[in-house]
C-alpha positions as CSV (number, residue, x, y, z in Angstrom):
1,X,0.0,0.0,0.0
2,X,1.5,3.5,-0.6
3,X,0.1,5.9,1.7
4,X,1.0,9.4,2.3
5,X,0.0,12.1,4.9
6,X,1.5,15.2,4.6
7,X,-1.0,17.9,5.2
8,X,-4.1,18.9,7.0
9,X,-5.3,16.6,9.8
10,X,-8.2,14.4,8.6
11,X,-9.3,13.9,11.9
12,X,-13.0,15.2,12.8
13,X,-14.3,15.7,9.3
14,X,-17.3,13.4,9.3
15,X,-18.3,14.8,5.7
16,X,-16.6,13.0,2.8
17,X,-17.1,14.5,-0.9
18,X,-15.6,13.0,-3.9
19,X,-14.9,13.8,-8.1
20,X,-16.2,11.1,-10.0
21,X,-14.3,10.5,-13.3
22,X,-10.7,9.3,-12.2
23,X,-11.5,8.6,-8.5
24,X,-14.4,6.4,-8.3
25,X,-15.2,5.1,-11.8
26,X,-12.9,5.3,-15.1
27,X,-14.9,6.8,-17.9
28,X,-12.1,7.5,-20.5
29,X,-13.3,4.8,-22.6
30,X,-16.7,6.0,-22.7
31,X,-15.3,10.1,-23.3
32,X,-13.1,9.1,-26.0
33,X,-15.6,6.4,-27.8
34,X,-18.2,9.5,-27.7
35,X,-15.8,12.2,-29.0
36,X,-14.8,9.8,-31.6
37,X,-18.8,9.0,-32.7
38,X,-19.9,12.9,-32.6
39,X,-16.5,13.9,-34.7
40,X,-17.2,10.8,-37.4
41,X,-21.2,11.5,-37.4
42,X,-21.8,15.0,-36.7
43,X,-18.5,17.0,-37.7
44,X,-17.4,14.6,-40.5
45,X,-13.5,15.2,-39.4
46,X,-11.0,12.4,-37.6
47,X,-10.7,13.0,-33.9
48,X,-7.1,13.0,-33.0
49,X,-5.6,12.2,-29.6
50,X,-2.2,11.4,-30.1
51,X,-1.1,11.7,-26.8
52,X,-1.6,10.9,-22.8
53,X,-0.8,14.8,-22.1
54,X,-3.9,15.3,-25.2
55,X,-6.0,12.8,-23.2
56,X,-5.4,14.6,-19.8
57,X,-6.3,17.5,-21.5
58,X,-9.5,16.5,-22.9
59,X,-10.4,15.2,-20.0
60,X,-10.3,18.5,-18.0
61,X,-12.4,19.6,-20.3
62,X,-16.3,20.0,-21.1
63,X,-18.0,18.8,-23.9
64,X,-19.1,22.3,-24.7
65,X,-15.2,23.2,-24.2
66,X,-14.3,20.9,-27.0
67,X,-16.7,21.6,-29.6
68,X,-16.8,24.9,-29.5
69,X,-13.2,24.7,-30.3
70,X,-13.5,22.7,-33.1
71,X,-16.9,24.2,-34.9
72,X,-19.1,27.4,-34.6
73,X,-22.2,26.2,-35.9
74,X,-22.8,22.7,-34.9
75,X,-22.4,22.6,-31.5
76,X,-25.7,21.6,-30.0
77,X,-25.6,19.1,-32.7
78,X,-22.9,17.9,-31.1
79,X,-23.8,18.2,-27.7
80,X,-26.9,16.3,-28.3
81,X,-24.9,13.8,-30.0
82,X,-22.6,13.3,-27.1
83,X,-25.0,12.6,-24.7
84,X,-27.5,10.6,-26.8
85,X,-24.0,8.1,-27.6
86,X,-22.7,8.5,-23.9
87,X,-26.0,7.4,-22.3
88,X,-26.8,4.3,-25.0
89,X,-22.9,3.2,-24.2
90,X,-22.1,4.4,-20.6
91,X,-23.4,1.0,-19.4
92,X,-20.4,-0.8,-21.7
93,X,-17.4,1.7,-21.6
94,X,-17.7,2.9,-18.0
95,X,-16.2,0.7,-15.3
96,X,-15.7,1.6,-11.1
97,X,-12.7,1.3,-9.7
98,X,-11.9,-1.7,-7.8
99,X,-12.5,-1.5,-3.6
100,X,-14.7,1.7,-4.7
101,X,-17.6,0.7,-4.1
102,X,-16.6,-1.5,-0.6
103,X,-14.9,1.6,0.2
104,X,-18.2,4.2,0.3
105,X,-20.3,1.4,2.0
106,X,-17.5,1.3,4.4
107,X,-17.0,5.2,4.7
108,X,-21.2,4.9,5.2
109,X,-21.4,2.3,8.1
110,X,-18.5,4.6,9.8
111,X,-21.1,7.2,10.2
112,X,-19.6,9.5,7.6
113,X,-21.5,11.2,4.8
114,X,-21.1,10.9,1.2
115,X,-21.4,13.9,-1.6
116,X,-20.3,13.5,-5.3
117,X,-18.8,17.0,-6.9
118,X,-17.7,16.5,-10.8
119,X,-17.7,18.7,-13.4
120,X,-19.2,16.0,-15.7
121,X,-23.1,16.9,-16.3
122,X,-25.7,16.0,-13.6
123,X,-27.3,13.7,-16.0
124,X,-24.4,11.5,-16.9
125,X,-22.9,11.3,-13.4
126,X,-26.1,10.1,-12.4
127,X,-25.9,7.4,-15.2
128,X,-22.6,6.1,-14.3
129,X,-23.5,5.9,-10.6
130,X,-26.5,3.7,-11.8
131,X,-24.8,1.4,-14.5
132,X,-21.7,0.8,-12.1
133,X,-24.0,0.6,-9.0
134,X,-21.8,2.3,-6.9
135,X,-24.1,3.6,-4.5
136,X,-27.6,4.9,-4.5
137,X,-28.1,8.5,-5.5
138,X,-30.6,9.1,-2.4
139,X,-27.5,7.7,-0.5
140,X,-25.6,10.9,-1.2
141,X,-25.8,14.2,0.8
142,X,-25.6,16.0,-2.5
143,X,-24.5,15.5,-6.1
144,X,-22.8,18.4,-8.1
145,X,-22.8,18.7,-11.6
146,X,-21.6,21.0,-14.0
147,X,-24.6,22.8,-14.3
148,X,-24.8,23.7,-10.5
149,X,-22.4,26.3,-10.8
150,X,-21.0,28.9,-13.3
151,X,-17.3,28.2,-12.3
152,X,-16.1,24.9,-12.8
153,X,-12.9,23.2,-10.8
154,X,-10.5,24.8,-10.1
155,X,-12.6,27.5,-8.8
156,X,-14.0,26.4,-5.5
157,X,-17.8,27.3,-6.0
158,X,-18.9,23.7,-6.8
159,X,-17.5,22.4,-3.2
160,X,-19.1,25.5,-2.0
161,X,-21.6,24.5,-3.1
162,X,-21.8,21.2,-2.0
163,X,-20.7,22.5,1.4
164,X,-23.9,24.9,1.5
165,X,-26.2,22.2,0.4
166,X,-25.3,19.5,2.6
167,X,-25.2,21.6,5.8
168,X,-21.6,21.0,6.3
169,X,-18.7,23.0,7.1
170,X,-15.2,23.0,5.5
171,X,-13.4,22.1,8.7
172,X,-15.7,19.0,8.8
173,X,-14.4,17.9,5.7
174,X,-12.5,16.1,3.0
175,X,-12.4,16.2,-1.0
176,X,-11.1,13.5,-2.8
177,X,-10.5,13.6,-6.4
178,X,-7.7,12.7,-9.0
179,X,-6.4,15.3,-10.7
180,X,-4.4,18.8,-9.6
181,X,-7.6,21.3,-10.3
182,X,-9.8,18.7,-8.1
183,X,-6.7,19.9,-5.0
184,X,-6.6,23.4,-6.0
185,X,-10.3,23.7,-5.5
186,X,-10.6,22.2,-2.3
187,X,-7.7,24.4,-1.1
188,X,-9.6,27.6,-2.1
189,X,-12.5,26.0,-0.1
190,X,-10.8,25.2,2.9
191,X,-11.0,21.5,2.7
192,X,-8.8,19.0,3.4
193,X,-8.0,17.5,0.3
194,X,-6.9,13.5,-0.3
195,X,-5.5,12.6,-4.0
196,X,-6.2,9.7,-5.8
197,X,-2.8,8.8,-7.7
198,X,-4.5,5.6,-9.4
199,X,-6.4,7.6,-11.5
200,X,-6.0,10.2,-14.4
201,X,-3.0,12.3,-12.5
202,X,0.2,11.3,-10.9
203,X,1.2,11.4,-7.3
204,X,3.8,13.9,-8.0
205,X,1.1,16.4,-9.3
206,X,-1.1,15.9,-6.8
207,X,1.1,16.5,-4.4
208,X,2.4,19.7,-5.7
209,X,-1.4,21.2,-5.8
210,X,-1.5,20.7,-2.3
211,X,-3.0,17.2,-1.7
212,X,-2.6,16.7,2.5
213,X,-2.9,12.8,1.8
214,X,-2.3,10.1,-1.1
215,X,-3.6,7.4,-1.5
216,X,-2.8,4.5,-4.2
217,X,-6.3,2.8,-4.6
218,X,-9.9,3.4,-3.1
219,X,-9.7,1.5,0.0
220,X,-6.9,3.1,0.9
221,X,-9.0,5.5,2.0
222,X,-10.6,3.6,5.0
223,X,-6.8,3.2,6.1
224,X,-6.4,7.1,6.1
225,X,-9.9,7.7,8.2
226,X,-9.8,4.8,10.6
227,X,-6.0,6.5,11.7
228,X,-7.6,9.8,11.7
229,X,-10.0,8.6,14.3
């Protein structure tokens, strides 16, 4: 196991809110597959990704994001086209992490509290929670989408948001997500911030956007909170 604590204290914070893509399920199979459909069907041009630095990038980024870059006048074609392929394939191309799901029934019968903040669209986070069976949405203290808020991570309005919503307060709790904008936001917020080095972003980034803990798989996590306690 290759744990790391380095920061803030995760000790008393009883409210526990995580990203989604990279952290509790691995959706680049399903991004990719649908930015490859909408680019064949809609905008009639090869989508290239040539590289793991091009995929981290497109990952960052909304679907909005991407098509506006690539067309001005089809891009609610393409939206629509996105999320009609993403929803008939999410099922297929979308897969949890291992220990995931063990490790928010876990975090659950601890007495802690579970909140979902992504910058993926309410609608599709909700489908991947479904079709991996994660956990139930009424489970959750709150799910954030990328329509709840203007700003998007790195800004720290959707954990404000969630924070707001859920009744909780930062000093109660901890963010975990996978990639260096998913740290930088819960710094702004005041959150203690755990980063997930198995997923889309390496330790060393993490780390250097101000992660207080590491941890190498899901259940991992459990290890970090029991200690805390």
């Amino acid at each position: 196991m290759n744990l790391d604590v380095t920061g803030k204290s995760l000790a008393g914070r009883f409210h526990l809110f995580f990203d989604l893509d990279g952290t509790l399920v691995d959706s680049r199979a399903a991004i990719v597959n649908a930015y490859h459909h909408v680019f064949a069907s809609v905008l009639r041009v090869p989508f290239a990704l040539t590289s793991h630095a091009d995929l981290q990038k497109l990952l960052a980024m909304r679907p909005i994001e991407v098509f506006s870059q690539a067309t001005e006048k089809s891009v609610d074609d393409c939206l629509a086209a996105y999320s009609e392929f993403y929803v008939a394939n999410g099922a297929r191309d979308v897969q949890s992490y291992e220990g995931a799901k063990a490790m928010l029934t876990q975090l659950r019968a601890l007495g802690r509290s579970i909140g979902i903040v992504t910058n993926k669209g309410h609608q599709r986070a909700a489908l991947d929670l479904s079709n991996t069976r994660l956990i139930d949405i009424s489970d959750l203290t709150v799910l954030i989408g990328a329509e709840h808020t203007i700003e998007r991570k790195p800004h720290p309005a959707p954990l404000i948001a969630a924070l707001e919503l859920s009744g909780a307060t930062a000093s109660q709790s901890i963010y975990v997500g996978d990639g260096p904008h998913d740290m930088e936001a819960a710094v702004q917020a005041g959150m203690a911030c755990v980063g997930a080095s198995y997923g889309y972003y390496p330790a060393h980034t993490l780390s250097a956007a101000g992660a207080d803990a590491l941890i190498a798989c899901p259940l991992d996590l459990l290890t970090l909170i029991k200690e805390a306690d």
